[in-house]
N, C-alpha and C positions, 0 to 999 in steps of 0.2 A: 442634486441630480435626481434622488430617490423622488422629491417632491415634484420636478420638472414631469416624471414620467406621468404621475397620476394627474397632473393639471389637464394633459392631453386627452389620455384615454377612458374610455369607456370602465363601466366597475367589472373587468375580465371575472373577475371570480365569479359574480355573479352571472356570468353570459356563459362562464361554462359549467355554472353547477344547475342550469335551468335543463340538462339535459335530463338558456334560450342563456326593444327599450328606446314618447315625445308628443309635445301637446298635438300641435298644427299640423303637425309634418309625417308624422305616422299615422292613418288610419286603419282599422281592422276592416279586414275584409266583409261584403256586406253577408249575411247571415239570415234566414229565412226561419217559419216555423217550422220544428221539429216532427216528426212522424211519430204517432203514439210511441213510447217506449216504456218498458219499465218501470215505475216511479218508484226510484230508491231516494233514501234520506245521503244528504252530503256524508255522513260515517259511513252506511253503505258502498255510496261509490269510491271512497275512498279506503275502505276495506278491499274492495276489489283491484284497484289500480295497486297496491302493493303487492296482493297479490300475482298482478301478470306480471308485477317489475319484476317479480322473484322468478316467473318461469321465464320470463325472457333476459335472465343475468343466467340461467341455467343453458339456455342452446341460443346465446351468441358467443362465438369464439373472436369474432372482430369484425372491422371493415377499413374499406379505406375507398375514400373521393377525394375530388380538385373542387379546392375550396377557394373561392375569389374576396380579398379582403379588399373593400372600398372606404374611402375617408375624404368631408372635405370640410375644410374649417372657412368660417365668413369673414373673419378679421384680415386673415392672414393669407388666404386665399390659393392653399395649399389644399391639394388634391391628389391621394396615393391611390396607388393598387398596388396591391401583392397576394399572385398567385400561387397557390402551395398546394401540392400532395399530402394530404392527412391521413395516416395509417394508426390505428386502433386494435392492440389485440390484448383480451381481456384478460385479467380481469385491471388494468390499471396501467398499461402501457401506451404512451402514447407520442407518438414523431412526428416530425416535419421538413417534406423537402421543397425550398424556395423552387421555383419552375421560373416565375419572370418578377420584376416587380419594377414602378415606375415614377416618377413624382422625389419627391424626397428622400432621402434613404434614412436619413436622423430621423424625421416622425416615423417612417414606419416601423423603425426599430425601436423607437420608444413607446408607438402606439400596440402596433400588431405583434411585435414582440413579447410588449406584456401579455396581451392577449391570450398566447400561446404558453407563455407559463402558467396566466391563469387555468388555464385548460389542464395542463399537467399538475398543476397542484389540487384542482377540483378530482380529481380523481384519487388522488391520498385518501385510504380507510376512514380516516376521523373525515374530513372532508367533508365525501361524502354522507356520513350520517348526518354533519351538520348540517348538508343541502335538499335531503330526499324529503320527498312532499310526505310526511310522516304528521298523528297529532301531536310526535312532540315537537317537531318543530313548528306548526303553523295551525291555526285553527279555521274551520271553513266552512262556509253553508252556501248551500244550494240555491243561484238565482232562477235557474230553470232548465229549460232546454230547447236547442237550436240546431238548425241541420248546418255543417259545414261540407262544404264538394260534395254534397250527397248524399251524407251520413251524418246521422245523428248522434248529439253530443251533449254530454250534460256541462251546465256553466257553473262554475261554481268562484265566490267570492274567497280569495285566499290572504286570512294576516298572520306576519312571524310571530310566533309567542316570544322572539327577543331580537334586539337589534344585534347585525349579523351581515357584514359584508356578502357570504355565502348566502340568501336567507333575501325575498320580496315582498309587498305589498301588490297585491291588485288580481287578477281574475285567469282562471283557467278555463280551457274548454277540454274535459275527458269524452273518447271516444265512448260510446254504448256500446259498441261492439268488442271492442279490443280493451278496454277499458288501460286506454293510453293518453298522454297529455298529447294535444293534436296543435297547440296555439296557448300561447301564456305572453300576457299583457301586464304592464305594473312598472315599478319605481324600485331601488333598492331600499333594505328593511332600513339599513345603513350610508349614509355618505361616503363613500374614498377618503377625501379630503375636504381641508376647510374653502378650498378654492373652488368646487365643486357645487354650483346651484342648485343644479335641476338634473335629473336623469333621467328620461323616460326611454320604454322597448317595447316591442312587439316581436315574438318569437312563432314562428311556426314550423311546423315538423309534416313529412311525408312517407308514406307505407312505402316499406322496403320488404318485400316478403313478409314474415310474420310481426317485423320490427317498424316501430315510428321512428326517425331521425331525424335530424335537425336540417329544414330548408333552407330557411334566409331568416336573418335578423335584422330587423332595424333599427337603431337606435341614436337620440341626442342628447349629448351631451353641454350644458351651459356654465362654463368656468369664466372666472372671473379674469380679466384681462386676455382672454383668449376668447368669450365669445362665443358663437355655436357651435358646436360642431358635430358635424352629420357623418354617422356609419355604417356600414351595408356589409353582411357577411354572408355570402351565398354557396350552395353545395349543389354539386352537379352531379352525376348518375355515382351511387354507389355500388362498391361490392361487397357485398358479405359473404363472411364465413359463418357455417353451422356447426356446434360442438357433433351435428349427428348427420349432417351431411357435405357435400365438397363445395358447397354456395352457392349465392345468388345474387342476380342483378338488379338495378333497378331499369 
């Protein structure tokens, strides 16, 4: 049964410890040249990006949106949704209330199920450390910089220094302004399972008052005897809370 769940899903852990995955089927969005910025070295900007994580783990107190989980497998030609209330409050608290869900109820409870404990287990102290874009966990250099929705952003190429369910391969875009991860592209550092071919995501994130959060994800998965399968995690208007004020919208 343990092994049924991960033939299905997506590598959860890694989908919630990107707070973010396919050849064909995901493209990044298209991206223009950057407006003079800065010119920091990759340890630069990545000195900085720890730093905003640390002021903005200091005044978020939480949020909560309606988040829409989408799935559809080729073989089998199953096709879920399930909409959910996701409530966050910090530092490591995290729920979930079903609102509708449609298609199957076995996959989605095997798929998006895990999901959601992935999520809650990516928030565990050690976790976390294993997931934060730190140099101990990942080494990374600088491909350049590009404007994304209007702002410029530095790209930088990101590899895990170990294999690590928690833990990716492939490219980030940090804002220049906020110096936050805005889009993270890549593959797990690690397989799931042996049934597990291919992995590929595409994660992007959108300003919430002073905070990036997580937009839509896409991601495919290629298991063996099961085939593609294609998944879509989308976030609609949030709310946040401020440790220093009564919050905000998106």
């Amino acid at each position: 049964m343990r092994e049924n769940r991960k033939k299905f899903a997506l590598p959860s852990l890694l989908l919630a410890a990107l707070l973010l995955s396919r050849p064909a089927a995901v493209q990044p969005q298209a991206s223009s040249p950057a407006p003079v910025v800065e010119a920091l070295s990759a340890e630069a900007v990545i000195e900085r990006l720890m730093a905003a994580n640390r002021r903005r783990d200091e005044l978020l107190a939480g949020w909560q949106v309606r988040r829409r989980y989408h799935l559809k497998n080729e073989i089998y030609e199953k096709e879920v949704e399930r909409i959910v209330d996701v409530t966050f409050r910090a530092p490591h608290e995290l729920s979930f209330e079903l609102v509708r869900e449609q298609g199957s109820g076995f996959v989605a409870q095997r798929v998006f199920g895990r999901m959601m404990e992935g999520e809650q287990e990516a928030l565990e102290p050690e976790n976390k450390r294993r997931s934060v874009m730190t140099p101990e966990n990942y080494d990374f250099r600088l491909l350049g910089q590009e404007t994304l929705a209007g702002r410029p952003a530095y790209h930088l190429e990101v590899t895990p220094r170990r294999e690590d369910t928690f833990l990716f391969q492939g490219t980030i875009w940090v804002d220049a302004e906020d110096f936050a991860v805005v889009r993270a592209q890549g593959k797990p550092a690690k397989r799931p399972s042996f049934w597990t071919r291919n992995i590929d995501f595409l994660r992007t994130f959108k300003k919430v008052g002073p905070f990036w959060l997580p937009d839509r994800t896409e991601g495919v998965t290629q298991v063996l005897l099961f085939g593609t399968t294609w998944t879509t995690i989308e976030n609609g208007d949030y709310t946040v809370r401020l440790n220093s004020s009564d919050g905000a919208r998106s």
